[in-house]
N, C-alpha and C positions, 0 to 999 in steps of 0.2 A: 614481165607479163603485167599487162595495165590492171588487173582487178584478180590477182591471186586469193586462191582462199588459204590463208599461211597460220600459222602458229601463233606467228608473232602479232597478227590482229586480236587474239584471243587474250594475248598478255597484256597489250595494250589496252583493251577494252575492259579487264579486269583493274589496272589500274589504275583508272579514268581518266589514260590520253586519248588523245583523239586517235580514231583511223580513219585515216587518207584514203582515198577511194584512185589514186591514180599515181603516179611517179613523185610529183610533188603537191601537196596542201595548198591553203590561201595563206596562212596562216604560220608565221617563223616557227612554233609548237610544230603543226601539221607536216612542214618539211623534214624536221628533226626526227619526225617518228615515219617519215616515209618510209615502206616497204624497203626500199635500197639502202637507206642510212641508218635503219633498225639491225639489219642482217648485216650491214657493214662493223657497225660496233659488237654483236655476236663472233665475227671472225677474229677482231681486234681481241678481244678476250678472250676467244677459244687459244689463241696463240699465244696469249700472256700467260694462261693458266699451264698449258698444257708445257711452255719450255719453263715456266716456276716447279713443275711438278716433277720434268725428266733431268730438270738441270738443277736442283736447288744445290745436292753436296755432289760439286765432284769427287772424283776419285779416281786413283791411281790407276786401277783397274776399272775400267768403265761396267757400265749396266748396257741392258738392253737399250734405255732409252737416251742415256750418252752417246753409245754406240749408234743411235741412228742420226743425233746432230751431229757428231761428228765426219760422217760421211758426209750427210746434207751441205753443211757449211763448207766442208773442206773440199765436195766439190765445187760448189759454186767459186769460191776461191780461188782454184786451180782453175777452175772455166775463166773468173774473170781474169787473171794476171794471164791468162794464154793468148788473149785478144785484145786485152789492155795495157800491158806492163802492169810490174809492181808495185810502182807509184799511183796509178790511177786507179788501182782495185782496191789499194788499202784508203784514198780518199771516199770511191762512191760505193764501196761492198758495203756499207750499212744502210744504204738508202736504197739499191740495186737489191740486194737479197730480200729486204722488206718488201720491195715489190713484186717478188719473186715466190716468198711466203703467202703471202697475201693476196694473188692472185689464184695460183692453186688452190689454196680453200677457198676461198669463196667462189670460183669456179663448180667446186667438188660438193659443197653443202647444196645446190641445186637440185641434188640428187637424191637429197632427202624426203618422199612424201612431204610435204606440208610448210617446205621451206624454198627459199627462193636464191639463187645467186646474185648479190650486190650487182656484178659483173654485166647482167641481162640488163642493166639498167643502163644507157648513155652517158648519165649524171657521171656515173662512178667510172666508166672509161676514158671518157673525154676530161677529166679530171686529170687520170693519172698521165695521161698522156702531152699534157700541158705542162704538167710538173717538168716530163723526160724531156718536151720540146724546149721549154724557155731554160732548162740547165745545160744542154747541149750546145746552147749556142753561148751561155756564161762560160762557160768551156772555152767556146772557141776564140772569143774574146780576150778570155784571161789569159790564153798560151802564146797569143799572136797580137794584140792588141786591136788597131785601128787593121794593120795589115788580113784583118780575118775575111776583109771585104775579098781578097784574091780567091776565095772557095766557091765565087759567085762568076768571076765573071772569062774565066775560059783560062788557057795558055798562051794566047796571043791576042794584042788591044784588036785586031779585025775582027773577030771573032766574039767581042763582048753582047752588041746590041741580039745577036742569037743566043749566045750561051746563056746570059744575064737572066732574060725570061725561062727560059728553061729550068732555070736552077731555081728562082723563087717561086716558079709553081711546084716544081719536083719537095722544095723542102718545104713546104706549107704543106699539099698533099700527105706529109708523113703522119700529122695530126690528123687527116682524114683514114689511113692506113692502119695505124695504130690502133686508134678509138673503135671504128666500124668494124673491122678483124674481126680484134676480141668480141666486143659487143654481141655483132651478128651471131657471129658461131654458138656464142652462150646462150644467144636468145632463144635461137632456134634448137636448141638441145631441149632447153626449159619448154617449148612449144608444141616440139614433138612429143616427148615425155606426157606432158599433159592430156593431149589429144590421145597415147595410147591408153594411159592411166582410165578416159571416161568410156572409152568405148571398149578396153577388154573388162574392167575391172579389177583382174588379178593380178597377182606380183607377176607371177611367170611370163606374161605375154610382153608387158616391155625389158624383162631382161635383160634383153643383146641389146637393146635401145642404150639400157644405164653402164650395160659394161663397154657399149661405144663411145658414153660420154664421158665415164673416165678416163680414156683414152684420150677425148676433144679436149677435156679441161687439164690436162698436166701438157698436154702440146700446146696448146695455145699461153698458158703460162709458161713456158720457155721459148714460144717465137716472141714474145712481148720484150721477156728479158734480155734475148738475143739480139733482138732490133735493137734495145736500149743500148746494149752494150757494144754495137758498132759505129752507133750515134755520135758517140761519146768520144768514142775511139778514133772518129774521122773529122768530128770536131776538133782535136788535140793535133794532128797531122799536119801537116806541111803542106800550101795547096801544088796542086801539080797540074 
């Protein structure tokens, strides 16, 4: 949302950085405190604190809040080595699951009165999405070498000058798929929300609105992660 009225202008303004009046400042300061990259470092630390806090002494017998990363992690885990192998879950499960973490909340803090999802912002999607693209295809490179050109250009040499175009719009497209997805979906969560919030005023009237967007925001942080994780997966393959 281009001009939110959030929290985080309030702390900003107390501590006499500047507030950005839009996505990003003039000003290398002003982008740093942009609305999306202020709530992006909020998430970064809610998830630092919060696995320092449920994770600091394990134990034998876990706690409540062992017990919940351990499910969390060891599904993800289990998701990735299902669609990846064991090899390529235990290389990209720290970068995959970070993305994974990290999209859900900050999808989910959206939902907070007064605060904003990173997510609703292009910046922060089309970011993450570049990351998944340009690794995807070090990927593909690094398992097939020079030969990773054959994922491009069909099953048979007649068939190239068709296939060929097909296939570098289709894989540049995923950057548009990826980024606008998430994005969209977020934005208009954040949009609707808003537009409920001024004209009922009351909690109760957009309820079903926030308990549909948590529903929007833990689905779209796992089609994000699930795209990534086929990416990857058909990067490392054989072309056929």
């Amino acid at each position: 949302m281009e001009h939110p009225i959030l929290f985080i202008s309030i702390i900003l303004e107390k501590l006499g950085l500047p507030v950005p009046h839009g996505f990003v400042g003039h000003t290398f300061l002003e982008q740093l405190c942009a609305p999306y990259m202020t709530y992006t470092w909020m998430v970064m630390a809610f998830l630092f604190l919060v696995s320092k806090l449920t994770l600091g002494n394990l134990e034998m017998i876990p706690g409540a809040g062992q017990n919940f990363w351990e499910i969390v992690i060891g599904g993800m885990d289990q998701f990735f080595t299902d669609n990846m192998g064991r090899e390529m879950a235990d290389r990209y499960f720290p970068m995959i699951a970070t993305f994974a973490l990290y999209i859900a909340v900050a999808n989910l803090i959206g939902l907070i009165p007064g605060f904003m999802s990173p997510t609703s912002s292009i910046n922060t999607t089309l970011g993450l999405t570049l990351i998944v693209w340009v690794t995807h295809h070090v990927i593909g490179f690094r398992a097939h070498g020079v030969g990773y050109y054959k994922h491009f250009i069909g099953p048979m040499p007649v068939l190239i000058p068709l296939m060929l175009p097909i296939e570098l719009i289709s894989n540049f497209a995923r950057i548009l798929s990826l980024s606008i997805r998430l994005f969209g979906n977020i934005m208009a969560k954040e949009t609707l929300l808003g537009i409920l919030f001024m004209l009922a005023g009351a909690f109760f009237a957009p309820l079903p609105i926030m308990i549909l967007g948590v529903l929007v925001s833990l689905v779209q942080a796992m089609v994000f992660v699930l795209l990534t994780v086929i990416y990857f997966s058909q990067a490392q393959e054989h072309a056929h």
